[in-house]
N, C-alpha and C positions, 0 to 999 in steps of 0.2 A: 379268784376273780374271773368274771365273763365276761370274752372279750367279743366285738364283731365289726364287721371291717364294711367302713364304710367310706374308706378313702376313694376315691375315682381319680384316675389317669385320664387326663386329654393332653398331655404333653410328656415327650421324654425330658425328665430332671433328675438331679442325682444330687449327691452329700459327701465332702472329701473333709479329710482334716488333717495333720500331718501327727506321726504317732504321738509326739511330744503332749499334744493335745489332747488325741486320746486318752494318754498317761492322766492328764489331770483330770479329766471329766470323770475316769473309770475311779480316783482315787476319792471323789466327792460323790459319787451318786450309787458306789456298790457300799453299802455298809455294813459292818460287822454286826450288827442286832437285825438284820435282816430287813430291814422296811425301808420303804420307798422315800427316793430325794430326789431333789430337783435343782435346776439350776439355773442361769441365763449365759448366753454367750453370743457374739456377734460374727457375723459370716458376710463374705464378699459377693455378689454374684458375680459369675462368669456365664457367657454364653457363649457356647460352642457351634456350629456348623447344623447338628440337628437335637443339641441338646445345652438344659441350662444345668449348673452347679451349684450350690451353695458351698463356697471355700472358707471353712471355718477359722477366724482370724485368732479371735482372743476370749479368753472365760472369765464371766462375771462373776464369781460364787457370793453367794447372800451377805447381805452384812446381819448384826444382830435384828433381829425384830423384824425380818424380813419375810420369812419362810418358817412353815410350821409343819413339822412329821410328825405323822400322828398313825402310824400302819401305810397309810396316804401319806402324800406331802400336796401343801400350797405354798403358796407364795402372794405377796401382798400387789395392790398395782403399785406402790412408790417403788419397791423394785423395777417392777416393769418400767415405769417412768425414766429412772433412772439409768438401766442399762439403754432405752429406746434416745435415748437426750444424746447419749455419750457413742450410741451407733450412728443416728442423723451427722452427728458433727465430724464424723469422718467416711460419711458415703455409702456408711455398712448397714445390712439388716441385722435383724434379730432372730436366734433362736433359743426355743423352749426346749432345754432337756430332761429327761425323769428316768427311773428306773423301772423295771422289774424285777425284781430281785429272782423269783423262781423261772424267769423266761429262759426260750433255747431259741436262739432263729428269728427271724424277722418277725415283728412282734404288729399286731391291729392292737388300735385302740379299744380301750373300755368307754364304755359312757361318760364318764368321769374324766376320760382324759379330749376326748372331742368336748366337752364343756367349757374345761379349763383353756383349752387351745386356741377353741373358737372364741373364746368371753373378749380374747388380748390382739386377736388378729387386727381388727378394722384400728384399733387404738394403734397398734404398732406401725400401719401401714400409711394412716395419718401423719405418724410423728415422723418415720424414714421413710415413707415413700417406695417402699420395697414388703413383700408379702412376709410374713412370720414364716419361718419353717420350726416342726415341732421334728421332734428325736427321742428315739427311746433307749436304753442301753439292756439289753435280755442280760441278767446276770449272772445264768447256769454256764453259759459260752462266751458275754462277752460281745455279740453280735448287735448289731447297731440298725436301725429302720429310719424313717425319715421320710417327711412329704411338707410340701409350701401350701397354705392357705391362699385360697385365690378367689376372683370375684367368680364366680358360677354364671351358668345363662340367662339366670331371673336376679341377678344382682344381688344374690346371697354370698355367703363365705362358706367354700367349701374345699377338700383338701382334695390334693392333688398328690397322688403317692410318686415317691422316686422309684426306681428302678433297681438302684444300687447303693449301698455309702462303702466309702474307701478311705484306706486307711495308710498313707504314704509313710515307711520308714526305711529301713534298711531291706523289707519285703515289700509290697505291696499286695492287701489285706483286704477283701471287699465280701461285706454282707447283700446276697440276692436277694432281691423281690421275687421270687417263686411266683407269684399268681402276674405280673408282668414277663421276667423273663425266665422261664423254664428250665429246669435241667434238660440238656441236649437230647431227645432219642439217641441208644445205641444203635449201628451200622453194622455193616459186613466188616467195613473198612477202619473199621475201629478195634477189630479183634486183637489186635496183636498188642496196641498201646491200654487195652484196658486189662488185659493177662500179663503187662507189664507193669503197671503203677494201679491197678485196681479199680473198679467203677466208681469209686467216690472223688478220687485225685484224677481217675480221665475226668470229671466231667467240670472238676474244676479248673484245668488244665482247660480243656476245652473254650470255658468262660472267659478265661483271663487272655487268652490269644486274641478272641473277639472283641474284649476293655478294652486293650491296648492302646486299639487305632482312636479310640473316642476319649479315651483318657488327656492324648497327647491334645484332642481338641478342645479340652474341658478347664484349664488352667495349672495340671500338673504333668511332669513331667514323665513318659513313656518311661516304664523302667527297662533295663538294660536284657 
């Protein structure tokens, strides 16, 4: 599949979930026959100091006749309908999630999937009042991506990529947006912690020092 990324950033936002949640999404949308699923679930916003979150509350999985895999997956709008009814009546937005099954890493959309995301956004934002956020799950690692649908400068719907998603449990777990936030340049001053835990653990090491402070601004708790 050919992906190309057409997400745009004009604001920092991100995507948390607590692992539990994780748990279930990973156990509905990685499939044993390899092909792509989808799902619906409802997320909180939070808005922190110079960033917003979407805190992912509860998961909607399809009911029968809802959703069809087919190598792809879709889903019907009475889905839509119905998870956007029952996230209105308690304050919450909506989000779209789907798979990759062959993915590694923070994953761009296919054509296919800005289609699909974009077809539900203005209907979603109608019914809650809050922008859709779409999700992807890469399935080779397990790595998570995410951006909110938002109104553009010509009053179109257009995504806006997060930064980060994280993933709170007993560790604290966060897939980067590389083309937002960068693996750190190496230093002088970094010699001795990257001959000591290696250049892929300093640079996540590095990252997660930097989370921290924005995490604790973002609706979930600074880990220890």
């Amino acid at each position: 599949m050919t992906h190309r990324n057409s997400c745009r950033s004009r604001s920092r936002s991100s995507t948390a979930m607590t692992a539990g949640t994780d748990a279930a999404l990973r156990a509905h949308l990685l499939r044993a026959d390899g092909q792509e699923d989808i799902c619906l679930a409802t997320y909180r916003p939070s808005t922190g100091v110079t960033r917003r979150t979407a805190l992912l509350r509860r998961v909607h999985l399809p009911e029968p006749g809802e959703r069809d895999v087919h190598g792809n997956a879709t889903i019907t709008g009475e889905y839509v309908l119905r998870v956007a009814e029952a996230a209105a009546s308690d304050g919450d937005g909506v989000v779209l999630l789907h798979s990759h099954p062959g993915g590694r890493g923070w994953q761009v959309m296919s054509v296919p999937d800005q289609e699909t995301e974009s077809s539900y956004a203005n209907l979603v934002r109608e019914i809650t009042g809050l922008p859709l956020v779409g999700m992807t799950l890469a399935g080779r690692d397990g790595a998570w991506s995410a951006r909110h649908w938002d109104h553009g400068v010509a009053g179109d719907i257009a995504s806006t990529c997060a930064e980060n998603v994280r993933v709170l449990g007993n560790e604290l777990r966060i897939t980067w947006n590389d083309q937002i936030v960068p693996v750190p340049a190496r230093t002088s001053t970094m010699i001795r912690s990257v001959t000591s835990w290696g250049p892929r653990r300093h640079s996540d090491l590095t990252r997660r020092s930097a989370a921290w402070d924005s995490t604790s601004r973002s609706g979930l708790p600074s880990p220890a």
